[in-house]
N, C-alpha and C positions, 0 to 999 in steps of 0.2 A: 504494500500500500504506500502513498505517496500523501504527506498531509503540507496542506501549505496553513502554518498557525501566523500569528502576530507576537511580538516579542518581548510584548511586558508578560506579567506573571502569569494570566488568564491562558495568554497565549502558551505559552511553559505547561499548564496545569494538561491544554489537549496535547503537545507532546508526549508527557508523563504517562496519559494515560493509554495514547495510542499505542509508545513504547511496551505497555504493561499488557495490552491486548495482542499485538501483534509480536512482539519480539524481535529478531533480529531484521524481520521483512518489516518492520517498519522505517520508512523513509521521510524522516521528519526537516523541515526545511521553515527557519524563523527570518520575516520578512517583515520590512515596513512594506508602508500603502507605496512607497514611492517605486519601489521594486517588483510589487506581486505580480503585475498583469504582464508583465515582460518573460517572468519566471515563470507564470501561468502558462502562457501562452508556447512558450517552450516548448513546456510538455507535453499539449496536448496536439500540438502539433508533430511531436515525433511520432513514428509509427508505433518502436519500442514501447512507449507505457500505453500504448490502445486495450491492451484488458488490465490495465493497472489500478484499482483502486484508489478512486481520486478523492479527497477530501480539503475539502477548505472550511478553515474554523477562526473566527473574530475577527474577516477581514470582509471585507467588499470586491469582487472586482469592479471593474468599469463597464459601460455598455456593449463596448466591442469584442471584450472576453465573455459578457455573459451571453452571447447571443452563441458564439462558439462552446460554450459550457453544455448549449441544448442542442447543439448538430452533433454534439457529443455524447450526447445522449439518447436522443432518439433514434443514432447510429447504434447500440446498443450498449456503449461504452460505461463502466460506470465511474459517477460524480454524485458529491452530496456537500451542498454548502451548507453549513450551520453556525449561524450567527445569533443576537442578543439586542445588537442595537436599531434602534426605531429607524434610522438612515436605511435598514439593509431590508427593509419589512417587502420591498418588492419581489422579493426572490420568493417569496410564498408564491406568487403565481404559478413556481414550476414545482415538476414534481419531485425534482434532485434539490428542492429548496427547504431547510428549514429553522424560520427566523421567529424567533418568542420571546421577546421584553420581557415576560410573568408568564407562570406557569400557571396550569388551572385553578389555584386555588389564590391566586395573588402574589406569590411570591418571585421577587424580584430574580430573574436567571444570568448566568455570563454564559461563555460559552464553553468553558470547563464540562461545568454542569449540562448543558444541553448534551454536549460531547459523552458525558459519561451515561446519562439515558439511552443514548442511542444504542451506545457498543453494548451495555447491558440487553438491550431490549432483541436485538440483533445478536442476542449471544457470542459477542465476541470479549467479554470479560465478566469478569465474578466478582460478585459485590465483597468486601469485605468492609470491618468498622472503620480501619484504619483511614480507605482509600477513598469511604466516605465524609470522614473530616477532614482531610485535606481537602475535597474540590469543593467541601461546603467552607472553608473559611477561604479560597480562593473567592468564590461566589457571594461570599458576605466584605470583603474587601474590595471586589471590582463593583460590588452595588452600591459601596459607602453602607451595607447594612449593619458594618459591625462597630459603626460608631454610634446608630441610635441602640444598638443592644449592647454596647459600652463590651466587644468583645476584642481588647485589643491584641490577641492573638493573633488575628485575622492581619494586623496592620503589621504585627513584629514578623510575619511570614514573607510579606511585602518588600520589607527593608530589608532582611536575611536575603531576600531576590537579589538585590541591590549588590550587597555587600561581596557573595562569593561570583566569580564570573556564571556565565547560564550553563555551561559547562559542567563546572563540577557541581553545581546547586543541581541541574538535573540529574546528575549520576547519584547524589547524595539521596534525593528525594524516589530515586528509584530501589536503590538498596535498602532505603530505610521502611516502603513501603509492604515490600518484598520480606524484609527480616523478621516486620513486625507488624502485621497484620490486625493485631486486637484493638492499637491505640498509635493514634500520632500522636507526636510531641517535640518539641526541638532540644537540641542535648542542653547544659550546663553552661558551656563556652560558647555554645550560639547564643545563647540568653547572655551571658559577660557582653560578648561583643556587640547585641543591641543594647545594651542598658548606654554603653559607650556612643552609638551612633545616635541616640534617641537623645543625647547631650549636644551632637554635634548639629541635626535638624533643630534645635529647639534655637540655638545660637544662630543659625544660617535664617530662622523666620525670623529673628528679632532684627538684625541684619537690615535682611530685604523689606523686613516695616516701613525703614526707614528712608527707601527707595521708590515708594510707587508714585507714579504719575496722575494725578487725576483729570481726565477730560471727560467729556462727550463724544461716544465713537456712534453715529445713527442717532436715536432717539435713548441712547443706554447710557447712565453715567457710568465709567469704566475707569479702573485702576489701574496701568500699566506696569509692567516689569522684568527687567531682564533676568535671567535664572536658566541655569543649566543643568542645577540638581535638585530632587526631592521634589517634583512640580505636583505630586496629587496634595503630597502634604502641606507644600507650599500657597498651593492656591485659597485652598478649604481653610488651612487655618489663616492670611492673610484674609479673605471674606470675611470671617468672624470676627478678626480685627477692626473690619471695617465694613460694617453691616448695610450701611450708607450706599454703598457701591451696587452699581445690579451684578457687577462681572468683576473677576482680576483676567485682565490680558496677560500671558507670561511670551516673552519671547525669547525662543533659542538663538541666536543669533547664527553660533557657530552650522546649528543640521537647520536652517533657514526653517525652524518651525514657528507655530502658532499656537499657544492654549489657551484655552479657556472653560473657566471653572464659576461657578456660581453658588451659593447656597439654598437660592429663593426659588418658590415652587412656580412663581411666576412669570420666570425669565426662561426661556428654552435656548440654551446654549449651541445644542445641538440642531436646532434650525439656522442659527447665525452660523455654523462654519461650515453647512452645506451648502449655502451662496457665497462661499469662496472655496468649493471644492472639497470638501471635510467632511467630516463626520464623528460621530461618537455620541454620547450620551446625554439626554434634558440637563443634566448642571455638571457634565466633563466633556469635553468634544475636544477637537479640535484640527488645523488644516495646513499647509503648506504657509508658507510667507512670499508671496505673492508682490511684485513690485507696485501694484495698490496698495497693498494693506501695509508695504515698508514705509510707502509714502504718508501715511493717515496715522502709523503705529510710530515710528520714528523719528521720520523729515517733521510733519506737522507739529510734534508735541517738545522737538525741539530745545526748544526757547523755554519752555516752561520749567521751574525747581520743584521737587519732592513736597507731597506734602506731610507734615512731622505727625508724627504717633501723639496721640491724648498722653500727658505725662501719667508716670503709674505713682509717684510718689507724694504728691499733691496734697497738703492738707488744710490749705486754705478756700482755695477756688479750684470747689470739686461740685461734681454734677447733684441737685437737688440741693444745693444750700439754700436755707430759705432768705439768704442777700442776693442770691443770683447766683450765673457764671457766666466768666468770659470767656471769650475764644478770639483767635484771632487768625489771621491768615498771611500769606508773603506779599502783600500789599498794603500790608499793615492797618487794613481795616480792622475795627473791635467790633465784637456783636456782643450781648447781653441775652441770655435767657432768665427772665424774672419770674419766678410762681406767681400765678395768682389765686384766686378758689376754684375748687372744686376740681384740683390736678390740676387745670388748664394754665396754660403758659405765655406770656408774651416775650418777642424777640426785639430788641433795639437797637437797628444796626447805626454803627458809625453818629450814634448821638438821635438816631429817626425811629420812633414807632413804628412798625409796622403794622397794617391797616387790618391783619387779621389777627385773631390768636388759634390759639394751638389746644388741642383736646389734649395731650400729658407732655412732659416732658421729650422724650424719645422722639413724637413726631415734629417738638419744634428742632430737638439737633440735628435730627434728620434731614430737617429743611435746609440749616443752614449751614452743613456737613457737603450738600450737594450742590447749592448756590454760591456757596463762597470758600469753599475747598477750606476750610476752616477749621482749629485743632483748639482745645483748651490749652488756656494760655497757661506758663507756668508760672508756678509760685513766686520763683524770684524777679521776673519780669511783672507779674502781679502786683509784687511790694514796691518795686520799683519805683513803678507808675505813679502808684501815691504816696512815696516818701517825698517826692520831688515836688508838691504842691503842699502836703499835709508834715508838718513839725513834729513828726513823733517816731518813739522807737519800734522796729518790726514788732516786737510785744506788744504795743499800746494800740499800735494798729490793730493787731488781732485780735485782743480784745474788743475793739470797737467797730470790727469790719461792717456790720449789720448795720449800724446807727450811720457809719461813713455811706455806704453804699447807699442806703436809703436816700440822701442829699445828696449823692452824686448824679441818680437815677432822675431825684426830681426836678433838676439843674439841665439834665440834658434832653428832659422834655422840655 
């Protein structure tokens, strides 16, 4: 058999298992998008693999392979695409196609999973406990399910991907499947060695905080950023950093790629990088770099500086004080969010009311998060501000911030 997979871990999980089904007749081949149709097309073009067992799993071809994929089949040849993502859902049309986001009961699929139903059902391999946790915390990792079941096993699998080349990670994952059938587990020193990288990711997000970009890409306020490593954990946790945002853009520079990652159930990521040739997942996708999108992701945003992280250590002008908070931005505009009753909020930029208020908190920084690219200002710029007008010590201030602010507020209306 001949599998053409994709080369992150999902992609890994159908080699693993086609290796476990077939043995040494398996012919496994890890491929980006930018390679497969060339590589496809190869083969199915030789005479040699015409009763060769063809399989393609987590990838897409293009039109002009699929159309070959069904002269290839209706010739009697066999093919069986099987994929996960919502991009690939036309291939159900055929009958060598099969593409399933959710399984029947709602549960999110990759293509591990899809992969490992199949050869089961098709009796080409034997279930055991082992071989079944593995492609289900594959499967709760490629779905992000195993951060809402707070399973981070699923993630430390991911980054052990990471760590040893796909090489020996596959051989390893083959013998350890094979050894020990009852129960997966990762050893002792794979656990040492993530507790170490899990330090090293946590330093490279803090990093990159402090790098994104914000514009308007379309109608979507987006976060830019260049990154070469850790881009699922990268993304997911810089969104959560910055909630504000509908998207983080990451760009590879060096493999001229494109990502994009979301949190909100509202944004379909994976419609936006199908209209520049892409694909992948509602809040992980992503597509080529494209000399538009260098031009709009790059050339365009230019000219513009970073904008800075919410301070973490703040004790004065912190979010819901009931004197306010400021924020400010690299144009040195201030804005004020003031409580008023009943949660609701008003915002006063640069010394102005504005003309609506706000149902809580969160949606007025929200607002003014994405209008004026704006970060709470820090303490010692805080104090600053009104030592230089008011006579007193950082102490005397903060004792009296509330009663100051109060006559600051009413002065700048």
């Amino acid at each position: 058999m001949k599998l053409f997979t994709d080369i992150d871990l999902d992609g890994l999980g159908c080699g693993v298992i086609a290796k476990l089904a077939f043995g040494d007749d398996a012919d496994v081949a890890y491929c980006s998008y930018h390679v497969l149709n060339q590589r496809v097309e190869q083969v199915i073009e030789d005479p040699e693999f015409d009763d060769t067992e063809l399989y393609i799993t987590d990838l897409a071809v293009n039109s002009s392979v699929e159309k070959k994929l069904e002269k290839r089949f209706n010739a009697g040849q066999p093919i069986q695409v099987i994929d996960h993502h919502v991009t690939a859902m036309h291939f159900n049309k055929y009958d060598w196609g099969l593409v399933k986001p959710e399984d029947e009961n709602g549960k999110k699929t990759c293509a591990t999973s899809l992969f490992y139903d199949y050869l089961i059902e098709h009796h080409h391999l034997e279930e055991s406990r082992a071989l079944e946790e593995f492609v289900d915390l594959i499967r709760q990792y490629d779905t992000w399910e195993w951060e809402e079941n707070h399973n981070n096993a699923a993630k430390r699998l991911n980054d052990l991907f990471y760590i040893f080349n796909r090489k020996h990670f596959e051989e390893e994952m083959l013998k350890r499947l094979q050894d020990h059938p009852d129960a997966f587990s990762l050893s002792d020193t794979e656990e040492f060695l993530l507790d170490i990288e899990d330090q090293k990711i946590d330093r490279y997000i803090h990093s990159k905080n402090k790098q994104i970009i914000q514009t308007f890409f379309d109608d979507y306020c987006v976060g830019i950023i260049h990154a070469e490593q850790y881009l699922s954990e990268l993304g997911n946790a810089l969104h959560k950093l910055n909630p504000h945002l509908d998207m983080i853009i990451m760009l590879n520079m060096a493999r001229k790629k494109v990502g994009f990652r979301t949190i909100h159930d509202t944004v379909d990521v994976a419609a936006l990088a199908a209209r520049f040739g892409g694909g992948g997942h509602p809040k992980a996708s992503g597509c080529d770099l494209s000399p538009e999108l260098f031009e709009k992701l790059v050339v365009d945003v230019f000219p513009f500086s970073p904008i800075k992280p919410d301070p973490e250590h703040n004790d004065i002008n912190v979010k819901y004080a009931s004197y306010g908070t400021c924020y400010e931005n690299r144009k040195g505009e201030t804005t004020y969010i003031r409580p008023l009753h009943d949660d609701h909020c008003e915002v006063i930029h640069n010394g102005k009311r504005l003309d609506k208020t706000f149902e809580s908190y969160e949606k007025a920084e929200y607002y003014i998060k994405r209008h004026y690219a704006s970060w709470i200002r820090y303490d010692t710029d805080y104090i600053r501000h009104f030592s230089k007008v008011i006579p007193m010590t950082t102490d005397e201030l903060k004792a009296n911030l509330e009663t100051i602010m109060e006559k600051v507020l009413k002065e700048e209306r």
